[in-house]
C-alpha positions in Angstrom: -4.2 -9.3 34.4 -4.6 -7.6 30.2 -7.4 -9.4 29.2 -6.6 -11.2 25.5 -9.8 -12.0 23.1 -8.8 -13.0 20.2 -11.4 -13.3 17.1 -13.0 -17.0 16.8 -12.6 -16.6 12.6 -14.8 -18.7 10.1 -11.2 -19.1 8.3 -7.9 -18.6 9.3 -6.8 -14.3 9.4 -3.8 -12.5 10.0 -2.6 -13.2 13.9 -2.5 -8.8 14.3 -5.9 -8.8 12.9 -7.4 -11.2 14.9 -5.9 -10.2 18.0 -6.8 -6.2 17.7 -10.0 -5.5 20.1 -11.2 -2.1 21.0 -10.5 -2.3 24.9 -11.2 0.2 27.2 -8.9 -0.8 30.3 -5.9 0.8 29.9 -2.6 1.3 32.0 -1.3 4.1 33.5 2.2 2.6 32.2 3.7 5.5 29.7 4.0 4.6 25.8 7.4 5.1 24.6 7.5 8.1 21.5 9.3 5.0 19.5 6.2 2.9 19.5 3.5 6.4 19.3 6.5 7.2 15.8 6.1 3.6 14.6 2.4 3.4 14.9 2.2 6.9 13.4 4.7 5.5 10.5 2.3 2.7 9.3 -0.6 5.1 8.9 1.6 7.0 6.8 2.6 4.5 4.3 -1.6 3.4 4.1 -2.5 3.5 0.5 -4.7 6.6 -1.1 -6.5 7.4 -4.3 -3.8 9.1 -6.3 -1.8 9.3 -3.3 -3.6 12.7 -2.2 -2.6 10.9 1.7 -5.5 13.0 3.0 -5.4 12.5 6.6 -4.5 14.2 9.9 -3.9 13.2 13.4 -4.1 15.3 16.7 -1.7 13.7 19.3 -2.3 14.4 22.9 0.0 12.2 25.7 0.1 12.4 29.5 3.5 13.9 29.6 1.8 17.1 27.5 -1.7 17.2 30.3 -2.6 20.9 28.9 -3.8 19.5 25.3 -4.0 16.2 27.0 -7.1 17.5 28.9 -8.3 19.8 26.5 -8.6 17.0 23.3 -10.3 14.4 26.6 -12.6 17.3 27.5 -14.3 16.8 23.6 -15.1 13.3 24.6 -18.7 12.8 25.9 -19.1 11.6 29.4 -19.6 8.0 28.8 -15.8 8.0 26.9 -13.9 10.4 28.8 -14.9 8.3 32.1 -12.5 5.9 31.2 -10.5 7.1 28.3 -8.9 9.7 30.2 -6.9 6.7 32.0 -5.4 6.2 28.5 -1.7 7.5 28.2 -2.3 8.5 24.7 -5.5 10.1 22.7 -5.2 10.6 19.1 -7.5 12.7 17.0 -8.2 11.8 13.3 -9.0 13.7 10.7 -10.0 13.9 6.9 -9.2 16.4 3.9 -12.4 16.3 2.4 -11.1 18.7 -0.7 -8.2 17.8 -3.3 -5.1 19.3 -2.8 -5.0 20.3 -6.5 -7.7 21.7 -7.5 -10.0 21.8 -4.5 -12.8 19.7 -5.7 -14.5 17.4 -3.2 -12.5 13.9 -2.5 -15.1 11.9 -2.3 -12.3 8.9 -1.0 -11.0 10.9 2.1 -13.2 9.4 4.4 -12.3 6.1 3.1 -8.5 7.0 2.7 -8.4 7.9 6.4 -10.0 4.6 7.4 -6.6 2.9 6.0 -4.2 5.2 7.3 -6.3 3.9 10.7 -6.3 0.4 10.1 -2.8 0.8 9.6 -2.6 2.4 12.6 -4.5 0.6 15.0 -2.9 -3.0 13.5 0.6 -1.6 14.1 0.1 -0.6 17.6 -1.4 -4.3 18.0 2.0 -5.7 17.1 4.0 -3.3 19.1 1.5 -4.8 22.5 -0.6 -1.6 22.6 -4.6 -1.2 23.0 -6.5 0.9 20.8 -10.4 1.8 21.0 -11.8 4.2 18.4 -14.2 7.0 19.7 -17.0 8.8 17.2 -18.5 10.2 20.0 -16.6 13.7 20.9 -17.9 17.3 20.5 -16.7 17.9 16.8 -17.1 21.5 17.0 -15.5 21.8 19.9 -12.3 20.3 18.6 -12.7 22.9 15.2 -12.1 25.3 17.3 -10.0 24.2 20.2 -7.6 23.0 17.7 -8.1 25.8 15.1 -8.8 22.7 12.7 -8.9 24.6 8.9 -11.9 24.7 6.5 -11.3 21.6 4.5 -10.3 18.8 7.4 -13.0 16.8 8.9 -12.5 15.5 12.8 -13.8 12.0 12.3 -12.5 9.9 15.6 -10.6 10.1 18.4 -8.3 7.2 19.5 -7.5 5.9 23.2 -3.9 4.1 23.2 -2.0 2.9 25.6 -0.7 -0.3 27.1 -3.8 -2.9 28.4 -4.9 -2.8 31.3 -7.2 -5.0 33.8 -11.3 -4.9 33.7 -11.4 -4.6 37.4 -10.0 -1.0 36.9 -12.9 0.3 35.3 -16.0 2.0 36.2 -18.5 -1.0 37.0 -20.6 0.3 34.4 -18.0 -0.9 32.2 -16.7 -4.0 33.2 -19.7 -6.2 31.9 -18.9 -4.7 28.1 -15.0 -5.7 28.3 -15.6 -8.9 29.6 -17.8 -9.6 26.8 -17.5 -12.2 24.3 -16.6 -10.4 20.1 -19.1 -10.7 18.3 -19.3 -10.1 14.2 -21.9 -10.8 11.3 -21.5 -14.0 9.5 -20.1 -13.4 6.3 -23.4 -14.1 4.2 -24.7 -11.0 5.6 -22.6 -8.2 3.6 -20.7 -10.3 0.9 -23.3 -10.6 -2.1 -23.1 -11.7 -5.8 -25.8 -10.7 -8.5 -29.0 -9.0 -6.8 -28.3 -7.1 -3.8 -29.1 -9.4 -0.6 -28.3 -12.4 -2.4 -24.9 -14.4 -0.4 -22.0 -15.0 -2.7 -21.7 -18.7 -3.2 -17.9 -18.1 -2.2 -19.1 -17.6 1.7 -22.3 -19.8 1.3 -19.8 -22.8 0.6 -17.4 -24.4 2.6 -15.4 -26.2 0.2 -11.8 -25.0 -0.9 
């Protein structure tokens, strides 16, 4: 059986938000091009600064096993031993440049991280798994892909349908089975000197 493991929240969250994990049991069950369009749809409509919209993706699926196995052959071994089960990998990537004027964009990385988030939440409400991979042979994928000066390969995504724990190397099995775990709140939300909690997350009032 899909293991479930939603957040335990400090106060109350979006249901999608909660319920996103990075899971690395997938099925071998094939993801319909509706929901791989729709999830590829919300990352489109993410917000950007000055709508520059400077990401890309890299799909790869099953049913296309040439640049299936050449974007799973960037992973490092501990990913590709079990991301290669996924139906679908997904390649991001930033423009670091403006389209305008060419000048750095300082916000691409950022810009991309929405486009993600929307992403990865859609997928979530569709019933698909997502785990997000920073570990592939970037260079590799330059040039496999013939990526253009200009466009940054930052992740590579594992999607597919959930599958069970038992599935997975044994290696794994410990880590998906394990309890989500996040920093408190006081740690990263600060008011005034750097370090210091915001009395917004310090207090539990209303």
């Amino acid at each position: 059986m899909a293991i479930e493991k939603p957040a335990t929240t400090e106060t109350p969250i979006h249901e999608l938000i909660g319920k996103r994990w990075s899971s690395r049991a997938f099925s071998d069950q094939t993801v319909e091009a509706s929901k791989i369009r729709s999830v590829l749809e919300a990352a489109r409509w993410a917000p950007s600064s000055r709508n520059e919209q400077p990401w890309a993706f890299v799909i790869a699926t099953r049913d296309d096993p040439e640049n299936f196995d050449v974007l799973a052959g960037t992973l490092v071994e501990s990913n590709r031993a079990w991301a290669h089960k996924a139906p679908v990998l997904i390649m991001t990537l930033a423009h670091t440049t403006l389209e305008r004027d060419g000048s750095p964009n300082r916000l691409g990385l950022h810009d991309l991280g929405l486009a993600t988030s929307n992403l990865v939440t859609q997928a979530t409400s569709v019933g698909l798994a997502t785990h997000q991979m920073g570990a592939f042979d970037v260079e590799a994928a330059r040039k496999l892909f013939h990526i253009p000066a200009g466009w940054e390969p930052i992740s590579v995504i594992a999607m597919g349908y959930p599958g069970e724990a038992e599935a997975l190397p044994e290696a794994y099995r410990e880590r998906e089975l394990a309890p989500r775990r996040r920093k408190p709140l006081e740690e990263f939300v600060f008011t005034g000197d750097w370090g210091n909690p915001a009395p917004i997350v310090t207090s539990k009032g209303k």
